[in-house]
N, C-alpha and C positions, 0 to 999 in steps of 0.2 A: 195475845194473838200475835203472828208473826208479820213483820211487817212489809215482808216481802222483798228485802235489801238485799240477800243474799248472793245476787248475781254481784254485786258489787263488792262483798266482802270475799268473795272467792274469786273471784280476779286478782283483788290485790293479796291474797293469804299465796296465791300462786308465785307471784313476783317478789314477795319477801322470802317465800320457804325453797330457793333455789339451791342448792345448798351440796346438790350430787354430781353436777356436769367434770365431764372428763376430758380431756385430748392424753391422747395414748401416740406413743413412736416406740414402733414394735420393730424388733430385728435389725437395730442400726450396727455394721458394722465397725471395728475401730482394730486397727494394729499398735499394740504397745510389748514393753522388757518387764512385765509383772510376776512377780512369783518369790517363797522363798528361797527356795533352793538355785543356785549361781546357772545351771542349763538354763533356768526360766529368762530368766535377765537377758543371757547369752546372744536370742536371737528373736527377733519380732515373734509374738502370736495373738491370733483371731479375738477380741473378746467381743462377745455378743451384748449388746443393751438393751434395754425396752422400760422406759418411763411412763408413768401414768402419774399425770396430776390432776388434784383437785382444784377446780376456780368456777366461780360463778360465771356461766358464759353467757346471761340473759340479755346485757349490755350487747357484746358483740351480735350476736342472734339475731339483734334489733335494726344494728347500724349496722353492720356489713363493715366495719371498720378493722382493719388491723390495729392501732393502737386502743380500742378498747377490749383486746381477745390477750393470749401470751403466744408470743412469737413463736411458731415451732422451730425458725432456725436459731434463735437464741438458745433454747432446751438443747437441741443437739451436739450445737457450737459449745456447749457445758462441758457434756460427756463428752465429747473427742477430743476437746482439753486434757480431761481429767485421764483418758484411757493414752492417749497420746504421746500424756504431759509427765512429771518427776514423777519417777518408779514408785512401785509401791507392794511390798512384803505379800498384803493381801486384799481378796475380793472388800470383803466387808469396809477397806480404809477407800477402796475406787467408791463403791456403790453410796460411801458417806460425803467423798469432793462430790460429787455429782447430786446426791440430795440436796446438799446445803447451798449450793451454786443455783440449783432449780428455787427454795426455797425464797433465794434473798431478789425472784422477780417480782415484781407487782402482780397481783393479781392469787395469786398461788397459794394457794390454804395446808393440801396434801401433797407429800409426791412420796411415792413408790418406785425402787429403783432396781431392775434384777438386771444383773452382772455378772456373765457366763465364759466359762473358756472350755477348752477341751485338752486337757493336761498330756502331755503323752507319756508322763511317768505313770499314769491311772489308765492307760489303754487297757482295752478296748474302753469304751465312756461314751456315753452322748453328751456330757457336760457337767462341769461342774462349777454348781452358780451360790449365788448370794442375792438374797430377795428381801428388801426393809423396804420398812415404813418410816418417814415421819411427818410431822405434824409442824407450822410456825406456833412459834410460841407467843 
């Protein structure tokens, strides 16, 4: 017979199995000299970002505390680094500084990073992006 615990064990199966909470920065703008062709270099252009990381945010939820959540201006302060910062041939090498930079926060399990521009050797375009995943190991 069942001994009626149940409220108790799904309380806490709730607090352990936290495991999908997201903070997302969508549409951050950044100017940087990326591309391979030497026009791309030449002269600033738009690249579009948007992060989405994985972290347990049951912690923050609770306290209302910034240092037990992950910083959004840390995340951002990443990518505008990295889109900013030493050139780079291509999307997939930006969207990899910028994963691995989000990756080495505390807290941070996944990050998903797409990284857009609008070429104008590819006009007309609404963009052309690089969209990864990874995972800490």
């Amino acid at each position: 017979m069942y001994s009626g615990r149940q409220g108790q064990w799904a309380q806490r199966h709730r607090r352990e199995n936290c495991h999908v909470d997201r903070i997302v920065l969508e549409g951050m703008s950044f100017s940087g000299r990326h591309g391979v062709r030497p026009a791309e270099r030449e002269h600033p252009q738009e690249f579009k970002v948007t992060i989405e990381l994985e972290a347990d945010l049951s912690e923050p939820g609770r306290t209302d505390r910034l240092e037990d959540t992950v910083d959004y201006t840390k995340v951002r302060a990443i990518a505008r680094q990295a889109i900013e910062g030493e050139p780079a041939k291509l999307l997939e090498t930006l969207a990899t500084r910028i994963a691995d930079g989000v990756l080495a926060l505390p807290k941070v399990a996944v990050v998903t990073v797409r990284v857009a521009k609008r070429p104008a050797s590819m006009m007309p375009i609404d963009a052309a992006a690089v969209h990864i995943k990874r995972t800490r190991a």
